[in-house]
N, CA, C and O atoms as a GROMACS GRO file, in nm:
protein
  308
    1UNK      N    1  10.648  11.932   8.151
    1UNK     CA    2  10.683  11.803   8.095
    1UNK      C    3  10.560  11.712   8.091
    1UNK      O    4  10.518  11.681   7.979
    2UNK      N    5  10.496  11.665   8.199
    2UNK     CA    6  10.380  11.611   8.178
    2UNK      C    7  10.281  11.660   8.098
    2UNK      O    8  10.226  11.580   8.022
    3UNK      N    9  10.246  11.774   8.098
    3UNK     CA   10  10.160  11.830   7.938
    3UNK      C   11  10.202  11.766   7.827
    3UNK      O   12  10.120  11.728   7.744
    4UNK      N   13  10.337  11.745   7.813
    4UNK     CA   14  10.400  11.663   7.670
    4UNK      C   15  10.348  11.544   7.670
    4UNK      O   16  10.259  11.504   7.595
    5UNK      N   17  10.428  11.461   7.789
    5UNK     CA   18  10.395  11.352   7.802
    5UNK      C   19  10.212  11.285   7.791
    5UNK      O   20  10.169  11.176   7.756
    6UNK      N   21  10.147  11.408   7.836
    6UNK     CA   22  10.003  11.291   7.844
    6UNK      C   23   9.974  11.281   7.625
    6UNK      O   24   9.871  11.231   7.581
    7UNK      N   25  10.062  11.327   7.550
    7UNK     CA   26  10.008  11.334   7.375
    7UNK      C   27  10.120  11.278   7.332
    7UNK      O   28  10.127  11.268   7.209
    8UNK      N   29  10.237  11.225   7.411
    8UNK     CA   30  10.334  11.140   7.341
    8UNK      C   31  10.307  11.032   7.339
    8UNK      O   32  10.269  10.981   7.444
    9UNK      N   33  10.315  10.944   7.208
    9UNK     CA   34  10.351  10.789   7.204
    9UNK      C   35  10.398  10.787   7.029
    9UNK      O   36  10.356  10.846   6.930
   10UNK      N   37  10.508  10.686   7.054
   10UNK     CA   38  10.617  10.633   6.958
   10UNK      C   39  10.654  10.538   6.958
   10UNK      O   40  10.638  10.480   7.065
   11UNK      N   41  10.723  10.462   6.850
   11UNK     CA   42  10.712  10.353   6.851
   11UNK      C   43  10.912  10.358   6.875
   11UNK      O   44  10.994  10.430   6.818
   12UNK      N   45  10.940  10.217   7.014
   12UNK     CA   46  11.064  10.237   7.013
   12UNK      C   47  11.141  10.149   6.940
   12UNK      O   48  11.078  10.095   6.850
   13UNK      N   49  11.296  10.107   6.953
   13UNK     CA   50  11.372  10.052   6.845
   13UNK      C   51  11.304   9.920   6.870
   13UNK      O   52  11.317   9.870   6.759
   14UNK      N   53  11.242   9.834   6.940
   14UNK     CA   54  11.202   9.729   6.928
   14UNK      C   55  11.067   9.702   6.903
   14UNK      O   56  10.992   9.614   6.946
   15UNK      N   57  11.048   9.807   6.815
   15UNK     CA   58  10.902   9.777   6.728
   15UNK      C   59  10.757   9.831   6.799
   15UNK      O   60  10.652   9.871   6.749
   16UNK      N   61  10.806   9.812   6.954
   16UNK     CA   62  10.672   9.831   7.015
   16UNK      C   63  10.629   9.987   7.059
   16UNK      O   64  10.697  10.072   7.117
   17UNK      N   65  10.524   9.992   7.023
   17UNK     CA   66  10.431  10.139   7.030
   17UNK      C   67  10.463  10.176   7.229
   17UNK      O   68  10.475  10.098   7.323
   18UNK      N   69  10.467  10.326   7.223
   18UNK     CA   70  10.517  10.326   7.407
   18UNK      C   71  10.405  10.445   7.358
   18UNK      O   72  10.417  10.518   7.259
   19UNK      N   73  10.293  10.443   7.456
   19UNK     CA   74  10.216  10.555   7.518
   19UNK      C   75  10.192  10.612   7.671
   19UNK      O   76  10.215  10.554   7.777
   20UNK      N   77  10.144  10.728   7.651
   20UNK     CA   78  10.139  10.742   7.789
   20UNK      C   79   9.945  10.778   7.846
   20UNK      O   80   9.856  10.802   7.765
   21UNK      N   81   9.932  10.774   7.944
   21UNK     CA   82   9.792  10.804   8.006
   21UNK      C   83   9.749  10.967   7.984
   21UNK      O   84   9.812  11.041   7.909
   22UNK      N   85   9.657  11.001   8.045
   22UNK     CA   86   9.605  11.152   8.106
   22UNK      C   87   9.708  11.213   8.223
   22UNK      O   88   9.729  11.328   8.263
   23UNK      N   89   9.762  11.078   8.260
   23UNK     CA   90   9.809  11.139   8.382
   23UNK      C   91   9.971  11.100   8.351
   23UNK      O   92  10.030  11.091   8.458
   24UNK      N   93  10.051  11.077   8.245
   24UNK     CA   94  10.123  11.068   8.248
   24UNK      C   95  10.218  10.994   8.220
   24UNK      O   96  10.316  11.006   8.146
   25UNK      N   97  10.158  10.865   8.327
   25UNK     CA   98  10.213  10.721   8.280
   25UNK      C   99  10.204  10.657   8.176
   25UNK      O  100  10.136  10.702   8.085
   26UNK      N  101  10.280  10.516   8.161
   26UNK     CA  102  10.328  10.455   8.064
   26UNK      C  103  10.193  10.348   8.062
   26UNK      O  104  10.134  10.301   8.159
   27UNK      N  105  10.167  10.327   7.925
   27UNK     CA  106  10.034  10.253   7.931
   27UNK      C  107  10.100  10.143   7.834
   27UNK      O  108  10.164  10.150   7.729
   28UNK      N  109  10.052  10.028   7.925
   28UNK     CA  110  10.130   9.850   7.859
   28UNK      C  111  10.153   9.756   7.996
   28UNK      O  112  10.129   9.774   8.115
   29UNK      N  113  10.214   9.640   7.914
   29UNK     CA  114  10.235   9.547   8.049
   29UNK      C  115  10.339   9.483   7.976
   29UNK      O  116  10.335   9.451   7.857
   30UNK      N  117  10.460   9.462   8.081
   30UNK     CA  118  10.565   9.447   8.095
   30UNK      C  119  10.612   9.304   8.137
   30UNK      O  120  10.565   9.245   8.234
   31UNK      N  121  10.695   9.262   8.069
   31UNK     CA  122  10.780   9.114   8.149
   31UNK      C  123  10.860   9.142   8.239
   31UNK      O  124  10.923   9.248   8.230
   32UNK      N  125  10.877   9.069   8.336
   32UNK     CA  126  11.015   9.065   8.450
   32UNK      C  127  11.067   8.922   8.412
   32UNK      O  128  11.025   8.808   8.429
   33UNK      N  129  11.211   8.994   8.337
   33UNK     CA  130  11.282   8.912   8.294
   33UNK      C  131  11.451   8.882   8.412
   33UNK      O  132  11.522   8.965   8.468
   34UNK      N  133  11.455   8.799   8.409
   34UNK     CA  134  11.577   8.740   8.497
   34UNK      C  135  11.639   8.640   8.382
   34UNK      O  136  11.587   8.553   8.313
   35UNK      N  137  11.820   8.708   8.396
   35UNK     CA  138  11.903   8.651   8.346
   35UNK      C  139  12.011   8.652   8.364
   35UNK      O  140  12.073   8.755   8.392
   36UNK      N  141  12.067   8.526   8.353
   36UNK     CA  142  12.221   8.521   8.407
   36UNK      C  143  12.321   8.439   8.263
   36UNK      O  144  12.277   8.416   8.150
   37UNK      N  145  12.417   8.419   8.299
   37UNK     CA  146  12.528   8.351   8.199
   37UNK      C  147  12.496   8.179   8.204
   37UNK      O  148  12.477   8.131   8.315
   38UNK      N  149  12.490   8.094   8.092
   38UNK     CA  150  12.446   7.993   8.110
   38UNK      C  151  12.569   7.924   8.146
   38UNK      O  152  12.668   7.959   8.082
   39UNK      N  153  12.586   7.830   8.240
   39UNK     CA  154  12.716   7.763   8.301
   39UNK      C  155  12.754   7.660   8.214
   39UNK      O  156  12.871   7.620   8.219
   40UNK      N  157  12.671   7.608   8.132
   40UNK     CA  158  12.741   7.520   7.984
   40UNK      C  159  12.841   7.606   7.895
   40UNK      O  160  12.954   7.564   7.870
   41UNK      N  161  12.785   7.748   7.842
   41UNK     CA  162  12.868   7.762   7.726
   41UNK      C  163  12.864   7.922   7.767
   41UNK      O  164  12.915   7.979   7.670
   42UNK      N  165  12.831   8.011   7.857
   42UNK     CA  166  12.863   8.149   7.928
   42UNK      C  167  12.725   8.189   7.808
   42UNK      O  168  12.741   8.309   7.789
   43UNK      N  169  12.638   8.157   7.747
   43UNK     CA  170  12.563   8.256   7.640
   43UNK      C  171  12.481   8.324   7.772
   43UNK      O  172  12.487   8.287   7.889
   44UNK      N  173  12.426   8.400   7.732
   44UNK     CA  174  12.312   8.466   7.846
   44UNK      C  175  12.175   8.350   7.816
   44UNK      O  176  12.154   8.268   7.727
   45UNK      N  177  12.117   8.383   7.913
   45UNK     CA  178  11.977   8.318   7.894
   45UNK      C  179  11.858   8.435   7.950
   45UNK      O  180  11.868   8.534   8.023
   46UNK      N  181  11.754   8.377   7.885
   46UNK     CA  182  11.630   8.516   7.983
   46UNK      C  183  11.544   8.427   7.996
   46UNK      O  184  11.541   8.329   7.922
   47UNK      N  185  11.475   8.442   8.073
   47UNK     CA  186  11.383   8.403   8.197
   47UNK      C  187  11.270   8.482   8.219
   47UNK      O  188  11.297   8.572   8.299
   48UNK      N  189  11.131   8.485   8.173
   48UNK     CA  190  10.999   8.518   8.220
   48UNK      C  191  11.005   8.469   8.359
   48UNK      O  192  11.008   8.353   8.399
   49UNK      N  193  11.009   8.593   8.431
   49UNK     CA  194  11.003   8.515   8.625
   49UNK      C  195  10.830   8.639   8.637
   49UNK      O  196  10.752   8.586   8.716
   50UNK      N  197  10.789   8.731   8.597
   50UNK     CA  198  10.655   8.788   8.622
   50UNK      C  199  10.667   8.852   8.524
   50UNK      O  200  10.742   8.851   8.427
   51UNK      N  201  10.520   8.958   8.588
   51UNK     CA  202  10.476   9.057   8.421
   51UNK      C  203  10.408   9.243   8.541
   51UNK      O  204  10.348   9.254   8.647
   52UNK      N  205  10.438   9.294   8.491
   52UNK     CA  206  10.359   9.383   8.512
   52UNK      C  207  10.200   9.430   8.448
   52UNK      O  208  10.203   9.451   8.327
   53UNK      N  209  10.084   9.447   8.506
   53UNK     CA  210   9.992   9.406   8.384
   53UNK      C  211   9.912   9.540   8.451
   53UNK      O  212   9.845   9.522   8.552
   54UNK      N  213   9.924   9.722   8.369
   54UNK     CA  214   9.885   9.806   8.373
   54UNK      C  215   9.732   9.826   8.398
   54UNK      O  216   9.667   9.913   8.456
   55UNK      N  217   9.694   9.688   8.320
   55UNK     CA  218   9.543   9.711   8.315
   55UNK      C  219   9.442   9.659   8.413
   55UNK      O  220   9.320   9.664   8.411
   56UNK      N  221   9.538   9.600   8.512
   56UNK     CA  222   9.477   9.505   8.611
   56UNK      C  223   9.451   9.585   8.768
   56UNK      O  224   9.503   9.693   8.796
   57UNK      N  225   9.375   9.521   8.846
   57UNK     CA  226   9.330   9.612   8.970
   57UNK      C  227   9.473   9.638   9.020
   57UNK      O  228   9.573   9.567   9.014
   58UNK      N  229   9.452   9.779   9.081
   58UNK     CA  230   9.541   9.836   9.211
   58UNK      C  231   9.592   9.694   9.338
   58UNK      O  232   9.499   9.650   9.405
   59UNK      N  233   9.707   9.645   9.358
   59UNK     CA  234   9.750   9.526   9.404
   59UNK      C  235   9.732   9.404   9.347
   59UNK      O  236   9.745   9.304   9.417
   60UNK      N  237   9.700   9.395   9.222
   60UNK     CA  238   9.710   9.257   9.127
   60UNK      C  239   9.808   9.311   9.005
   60UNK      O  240   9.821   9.224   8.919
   61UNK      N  241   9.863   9.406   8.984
   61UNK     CA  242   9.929   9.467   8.868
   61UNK      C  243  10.098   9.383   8.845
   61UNK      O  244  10.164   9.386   8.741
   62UNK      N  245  10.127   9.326   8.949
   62UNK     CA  246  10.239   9.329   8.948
   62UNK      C  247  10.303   9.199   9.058
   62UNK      O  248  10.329   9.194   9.178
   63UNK      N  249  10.311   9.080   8.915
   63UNK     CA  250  10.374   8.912   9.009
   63UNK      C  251  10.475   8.907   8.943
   63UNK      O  252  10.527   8.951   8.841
   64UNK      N  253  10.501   8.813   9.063
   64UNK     CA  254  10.661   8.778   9.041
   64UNK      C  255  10.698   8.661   9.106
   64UNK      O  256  10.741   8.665   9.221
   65UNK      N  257  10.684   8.558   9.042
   65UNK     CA  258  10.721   8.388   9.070
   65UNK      C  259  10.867   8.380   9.080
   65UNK      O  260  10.941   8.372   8.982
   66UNK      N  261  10.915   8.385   9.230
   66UNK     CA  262  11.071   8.402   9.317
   66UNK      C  263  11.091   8.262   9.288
   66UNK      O  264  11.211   8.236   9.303
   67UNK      N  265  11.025   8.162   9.255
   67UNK     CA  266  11.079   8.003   9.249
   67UNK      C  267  11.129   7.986   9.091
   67UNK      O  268  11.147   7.871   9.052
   68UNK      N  269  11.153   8.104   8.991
   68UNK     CA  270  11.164   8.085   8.867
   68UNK      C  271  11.308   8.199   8.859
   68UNK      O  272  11.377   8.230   8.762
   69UNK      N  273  11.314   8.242   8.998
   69UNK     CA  274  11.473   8.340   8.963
   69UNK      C  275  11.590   8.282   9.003
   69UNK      O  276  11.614   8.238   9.115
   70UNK      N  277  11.665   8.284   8.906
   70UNK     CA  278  11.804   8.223   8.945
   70UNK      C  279  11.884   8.344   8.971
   70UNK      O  280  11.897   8.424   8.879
   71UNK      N  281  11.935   8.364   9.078
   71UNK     CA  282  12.040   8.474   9.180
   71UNK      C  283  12.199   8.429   9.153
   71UNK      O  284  12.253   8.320   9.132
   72UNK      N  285  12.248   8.569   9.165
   72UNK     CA  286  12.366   8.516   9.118
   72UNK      C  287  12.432   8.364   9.214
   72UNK      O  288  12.399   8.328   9.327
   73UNK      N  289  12.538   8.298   9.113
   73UNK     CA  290  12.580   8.166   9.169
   73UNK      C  291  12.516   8.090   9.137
   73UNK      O  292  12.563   7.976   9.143
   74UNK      N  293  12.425   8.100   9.104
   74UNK     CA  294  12.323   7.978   9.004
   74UNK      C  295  12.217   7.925   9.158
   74UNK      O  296  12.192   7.807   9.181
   75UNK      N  297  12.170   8.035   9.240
   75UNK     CA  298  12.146   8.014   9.400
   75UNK      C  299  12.024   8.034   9.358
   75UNK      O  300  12.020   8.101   9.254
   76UNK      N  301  11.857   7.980   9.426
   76UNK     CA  302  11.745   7.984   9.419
   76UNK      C  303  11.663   8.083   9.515
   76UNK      O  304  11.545   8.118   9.519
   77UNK      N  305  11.834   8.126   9.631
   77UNK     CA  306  11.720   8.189   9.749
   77UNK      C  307  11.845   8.354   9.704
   77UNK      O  308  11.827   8.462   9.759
   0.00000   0.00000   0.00000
């Protein structure tokens, strides 16, 4: 499977190109999205709370601003 994987990339239903490395992995950077039901009118909402960022050093790849997630109950912690 990884032999496949290191010469696959396609583009998925949302337009964006998905490749993979030499070694396998998924090459891109990612949102961490948080969302809940909006308490005015139930629509959903989404929320940029971090990003995953592939291209960045080993322990900087991956934030996540906990003061921007709303938990269920509409709770901050």
């Amino acid at each position: 499977v990884l032999k496949h994987l290191r010469h696959l990339n396609f583009t998925n239903n949302m337009g964006e190109q998905v490749t993979f490395d030499e070694c396998g992995d998924l090459v891109g950077n990612y949102s961490i999205i948080n969302w809940h039901l909006s308490p005015e009118d139930g629509s959903i909402v989404f929320k940029e709370v971090g990003y995953y960022n592939v291209y960045a050093k080993k322990g900087e790849r991956l934030f996540i601003n906990e003061e921007k997630i709303l938990w269920s109950g509409f709770s901050r912690e």
